[in-house]
C-alpha positions in Angstrom: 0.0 0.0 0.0 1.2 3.8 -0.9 0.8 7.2 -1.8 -2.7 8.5 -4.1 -4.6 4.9 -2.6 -2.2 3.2 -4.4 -2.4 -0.8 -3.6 -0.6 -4.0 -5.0 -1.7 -7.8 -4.4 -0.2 -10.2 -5.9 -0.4 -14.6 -5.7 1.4 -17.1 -7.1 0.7 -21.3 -6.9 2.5 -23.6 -8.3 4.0 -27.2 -8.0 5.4 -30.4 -9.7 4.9 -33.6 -9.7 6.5 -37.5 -10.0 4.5 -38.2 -13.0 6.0 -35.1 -14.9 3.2 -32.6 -14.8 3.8 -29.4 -12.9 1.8 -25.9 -13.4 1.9 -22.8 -12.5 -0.7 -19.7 -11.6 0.2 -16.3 -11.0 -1.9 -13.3 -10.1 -1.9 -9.5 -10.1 -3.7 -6.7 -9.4 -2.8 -3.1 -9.1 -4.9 -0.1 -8.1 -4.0 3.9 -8.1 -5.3 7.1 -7.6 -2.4 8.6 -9.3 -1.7 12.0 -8.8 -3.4 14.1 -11.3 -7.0 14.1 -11.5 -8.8 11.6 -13.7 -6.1 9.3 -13.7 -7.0 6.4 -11.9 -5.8 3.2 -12.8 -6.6 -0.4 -12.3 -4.2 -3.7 -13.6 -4.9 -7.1 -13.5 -2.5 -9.9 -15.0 -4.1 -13.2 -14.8 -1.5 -16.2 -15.6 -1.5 -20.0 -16.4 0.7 -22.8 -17.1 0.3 -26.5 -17.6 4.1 -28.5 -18.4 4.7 -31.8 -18.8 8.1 -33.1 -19.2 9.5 -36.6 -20.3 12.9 -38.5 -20.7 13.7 -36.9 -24.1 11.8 -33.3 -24.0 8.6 -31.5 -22.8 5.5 -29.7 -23.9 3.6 -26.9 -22.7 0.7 -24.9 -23.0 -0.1 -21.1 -21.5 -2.5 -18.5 -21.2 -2.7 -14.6 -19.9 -4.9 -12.2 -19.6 -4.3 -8.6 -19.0 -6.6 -5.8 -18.4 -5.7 -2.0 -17.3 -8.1 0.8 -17.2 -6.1 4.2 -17.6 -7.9 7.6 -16.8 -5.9 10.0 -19.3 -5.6 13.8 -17.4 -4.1 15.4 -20.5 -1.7 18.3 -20.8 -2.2 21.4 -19.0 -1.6 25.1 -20.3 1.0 27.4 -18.3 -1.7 29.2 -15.5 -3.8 25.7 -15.5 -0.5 24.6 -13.7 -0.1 27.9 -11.9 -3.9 27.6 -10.1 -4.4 23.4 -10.0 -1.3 21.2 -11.6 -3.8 18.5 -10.5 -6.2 19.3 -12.2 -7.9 18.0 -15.8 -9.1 19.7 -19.3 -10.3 16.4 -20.1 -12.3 14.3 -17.6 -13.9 11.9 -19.8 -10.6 10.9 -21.7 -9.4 7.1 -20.8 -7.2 4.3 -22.2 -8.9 0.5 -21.7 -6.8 -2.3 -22.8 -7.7 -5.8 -23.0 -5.1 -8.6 -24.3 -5.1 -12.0 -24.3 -1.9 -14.1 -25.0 -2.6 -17.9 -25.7 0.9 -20.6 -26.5 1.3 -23.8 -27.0 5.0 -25.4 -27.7 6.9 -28.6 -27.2 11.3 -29.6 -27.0 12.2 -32.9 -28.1 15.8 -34.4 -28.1 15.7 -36.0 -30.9 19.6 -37.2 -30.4 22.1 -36.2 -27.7 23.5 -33.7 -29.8 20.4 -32.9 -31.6 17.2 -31.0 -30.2 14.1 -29.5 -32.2 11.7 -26.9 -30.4 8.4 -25.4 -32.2 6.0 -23.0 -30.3 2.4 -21.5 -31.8 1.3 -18.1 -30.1 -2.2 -16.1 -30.4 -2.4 -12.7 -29.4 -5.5 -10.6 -29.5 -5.4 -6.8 -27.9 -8.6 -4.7 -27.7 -8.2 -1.1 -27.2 -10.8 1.1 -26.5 -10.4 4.7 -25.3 -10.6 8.9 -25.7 -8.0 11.0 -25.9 -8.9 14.7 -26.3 -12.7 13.9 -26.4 -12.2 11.9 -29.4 -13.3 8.2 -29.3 -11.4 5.7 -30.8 -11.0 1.7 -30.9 -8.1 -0.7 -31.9 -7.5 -4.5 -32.4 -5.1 -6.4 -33.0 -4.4 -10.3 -33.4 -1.4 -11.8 -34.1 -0.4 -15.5 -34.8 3.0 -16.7 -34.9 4.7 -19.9 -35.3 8.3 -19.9 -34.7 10.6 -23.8 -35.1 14.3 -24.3 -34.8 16.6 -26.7 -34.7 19.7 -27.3 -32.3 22.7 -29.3 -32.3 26.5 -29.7 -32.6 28.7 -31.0 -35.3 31.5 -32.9 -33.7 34.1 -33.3 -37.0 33.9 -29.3 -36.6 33.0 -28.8 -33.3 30.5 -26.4 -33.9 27.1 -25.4 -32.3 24.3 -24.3 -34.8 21.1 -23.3 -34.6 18.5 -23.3 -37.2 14.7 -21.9 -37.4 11.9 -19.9 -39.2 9.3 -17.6 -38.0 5.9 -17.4 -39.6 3.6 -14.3 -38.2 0.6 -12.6 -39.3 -0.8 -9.7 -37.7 -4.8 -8.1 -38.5 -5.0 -4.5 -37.4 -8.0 -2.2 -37.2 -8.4 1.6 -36.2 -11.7 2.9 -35.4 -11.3 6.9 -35.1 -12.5 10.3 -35.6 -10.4 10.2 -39.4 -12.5 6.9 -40.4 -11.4 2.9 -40.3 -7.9 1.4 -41.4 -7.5 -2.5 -41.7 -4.6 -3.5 -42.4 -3.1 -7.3 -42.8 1.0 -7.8 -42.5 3.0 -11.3 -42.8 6.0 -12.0 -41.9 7.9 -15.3 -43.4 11.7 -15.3 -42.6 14.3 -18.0 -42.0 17.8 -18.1 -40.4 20.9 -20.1 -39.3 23.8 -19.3 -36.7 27.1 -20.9 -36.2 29.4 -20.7 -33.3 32.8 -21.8 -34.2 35.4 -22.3 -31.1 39.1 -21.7 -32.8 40.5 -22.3 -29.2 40.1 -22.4 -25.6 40.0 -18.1 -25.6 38.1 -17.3 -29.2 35.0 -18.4 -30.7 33.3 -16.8 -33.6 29.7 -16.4 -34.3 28.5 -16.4 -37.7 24.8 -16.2 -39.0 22.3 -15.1 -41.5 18.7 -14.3 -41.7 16.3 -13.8 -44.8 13.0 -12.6 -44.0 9.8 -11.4 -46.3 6.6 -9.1 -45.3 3.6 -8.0 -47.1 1.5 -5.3 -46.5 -2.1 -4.5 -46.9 -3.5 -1.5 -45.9 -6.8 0.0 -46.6 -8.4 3.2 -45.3 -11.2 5.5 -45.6 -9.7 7.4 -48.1 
């Protein structure tokens, strides 16, 4: 507990078990008066995770949800801030934001030397808010899929490391000016090597080769 009522709780459970399953929940909440007017602010961060882990890797799966509710003062003029630096020209403006963050991966050694590890995330984030007396709304959602593989080369004793990421985003802006969507994706791959020359020097080497295509279109 502080200053302007401002309070933080926080929990956290978790524990693992002989048959290889373990999870973990976290919680948080945060509340402030802040200390302009109209800017309040409220937090939650809601957190789960379900593991299970085997002789030769592990898979998992996790969720979050975050919420904050942000009261926006705005900017004051010079003798605003000479009477009330406190104070607000815009009571009603605020910044909501919901976002939900879903993923879902898995490790397997598939050698001693040799280990592959793929992950799938989903993203959505809902903005809603005013800023100046003007009411706008966003959302986003984003899906990603990101593999690599890891291992060592013994005839040059080298440790590489190669992968892809696959993304696509959907975007939308609801505002005073109109509505934008816009679609991007993202396709790139890469490879790193780290090559010891003796006990004292290694060099890293690497490359990456990405695309992304756009697609915008807007009111105008």
């Amino acid at each position: 507990y502080g200053s302007y009522d401002k309070q933080s709780q926080s929990i956290i459970v978790n524990d693992r078990f002989a048959s290889g399953f373990c999870y973990r929940l976290t919680g948080e909440r945060l509340l402030s008066n802040n200390y302009r007017d109209n800017n309040d602010r409220t937090y939650t961060n809601a957190f789960a995770n379900v593991d299970y882990q085997w002789g030769r890797g592990n898979a998992f799966f996790e969720f979050q949800r975050v919420d904050e509710d942000l009261e926006l003062p705005g900017a004051l003029f010079i003798d605003q801030v000479r009477t009330d630096r406190k104070q607000t020209r815009f009571p009603n403006d605020f910044n909501d934001t919901e976002t939900e963050i879903g993923r879902i991966g898995t490790l397997l050694d598939v050698s001693h030397e040799w280990q592959v590890r793929a992950e799938f995330t989903n993203r959505r984030e809902n903005i809603d808010g005013i800023i100046t007396n003007i009411r706008f709304q966003q959302e986003r959602h984003t899906q990603g899929f990101n593999p690599r593989v890891r291992g060592y080369l013994p005839l040059f004793n080298t440790s590489v490391v190669f992968g892809g990421d696959l993304e696509e985003t959907d975007y939308s802006i609801l505002s005073l000016f109109g509505i934008t969507n816009s679609t991007q994706e993202t396709e790139s791959i890469y490879a790193q090597a780290i090559i010891p020359f003796d006990e004292y020097i290694t060099a890293t080497v690497g490359a990456r080769k990405a695309w992304m295509d756009n697609d915008i279109v807007d009111s105008f």
